[in-house]
C-alpha angles and dihedrals in degrees: 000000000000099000086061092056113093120210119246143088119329116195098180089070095077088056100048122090088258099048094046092054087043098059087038090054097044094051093045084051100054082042099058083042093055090044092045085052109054102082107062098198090063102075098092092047099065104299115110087056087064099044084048091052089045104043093042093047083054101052092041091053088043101054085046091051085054093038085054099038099054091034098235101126082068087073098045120101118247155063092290092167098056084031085060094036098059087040094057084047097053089043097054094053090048091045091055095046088045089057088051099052083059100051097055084060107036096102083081106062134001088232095071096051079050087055092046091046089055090037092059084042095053082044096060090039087058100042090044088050090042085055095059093032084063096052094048092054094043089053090054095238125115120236079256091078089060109040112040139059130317112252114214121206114182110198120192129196124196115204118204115206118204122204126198126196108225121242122224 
C-alpha cells in the first residue's frame, strides 16, 4: 500500500484524529519550553532537563507532523506505526518526569507552575495519541487510512443468461 501513496500535501491530515493531537502537541510543547524558560536561575535545579525534554519533543513532533502531512513517511522504509507508537510512549514518560520536576519548584517562579501545567498537559495529549496509536497499529492499518482521501472502486458484473429450447 505504500508504493500507491504520492507524496504532497495532504489536507485531510490536520482534520483527522492524528493530525489534530500533532499540532496540539507541537504548540503545548513550545509553549512548556518557553515557560521553562522563562526563569533563568533555574537551569542547574532541574531545569534544563525540562527545557531538553520540551524543546526536543518539539522538534521530534514537528519533524512527524511534516513527515504526515506531506505523506513522506509513507515511502520510508520501516515499521512507522509501532516507531510512533514507542515514541508517544517515551514522550509521555519524559513528559511526566519533566511536570514533576516542576512542581517540586514551582514555588520559585510562577513560570515554572505554568511549565509543569503544559507538561501534564503534553503528558495527557501523548498518552491520549499513543492510545490511539496503539490502536491504529494493532488494527494493521496506517494513520493514512484514516486521514486521507476516500478512495471509490466501482466494480461492475455482467450475468449471461443461457436459454435452451427443450427437446421432446
Amino acid at each position: 500500500m505504500a508504493e500507491s501513496i504520492a507524496i504532497g500535501f495532504d489536507r485531510n491530515y490536520p482534520q483527522s484524529l492524528h493530525g489534530i493531537l500533532k499540532i496540539v502537541e507541537v504548540v503545548v510543547d513550545l509553549v512548556a519550553f518557553i515557560c521553562a524558560c522563562w526563569f533563568p536561575y533555574w537551569s542547574g535545579h532541574g531545569g534544563a532537563w525540562v527545557q531538553f525534554v520540551t524543546i526536543s519533543a518539539f522538534i521530534t513532533t514537528l519533524i512527524l507532523l511534516v513527515l504526515h502531512l506531506f505523506r513522506i513517511i509513507y515511502k520510508l522504509p520501516g515499521p512507522w506505526g509501532l516507531i510512533t507508537l514507542i515514541y508517544l510512549a517515551v514522550y509521555a514518560v519524559m513528559m511526566l518526569i519533566a511536570g514533576i520536576v516542576c512542581v517540586a519548584r514551582a514555588k520559585w517562579h510562577d513560570s515554572i507552575g505554568a511549565a509543569a501545567f503544559f507538561t501534564f498537559a503534553a503528558t495527557a495529549l501523548y498518552v491520549v495519541d499513543a492510545f490511539f496509536q496503539f490502536r491504529t497499529w494493532r488494527g494493521g492499518a496506517t494513520s493514512h487510512t484514516q486521514s486521507s482521501e476516500t478512495h471509490t472502486t466501482t466494480t461492475t458484473t455482467t450475468e449471461t443468461n443461457y436459454e435452451t429450447k427443450a427437446q421432446y
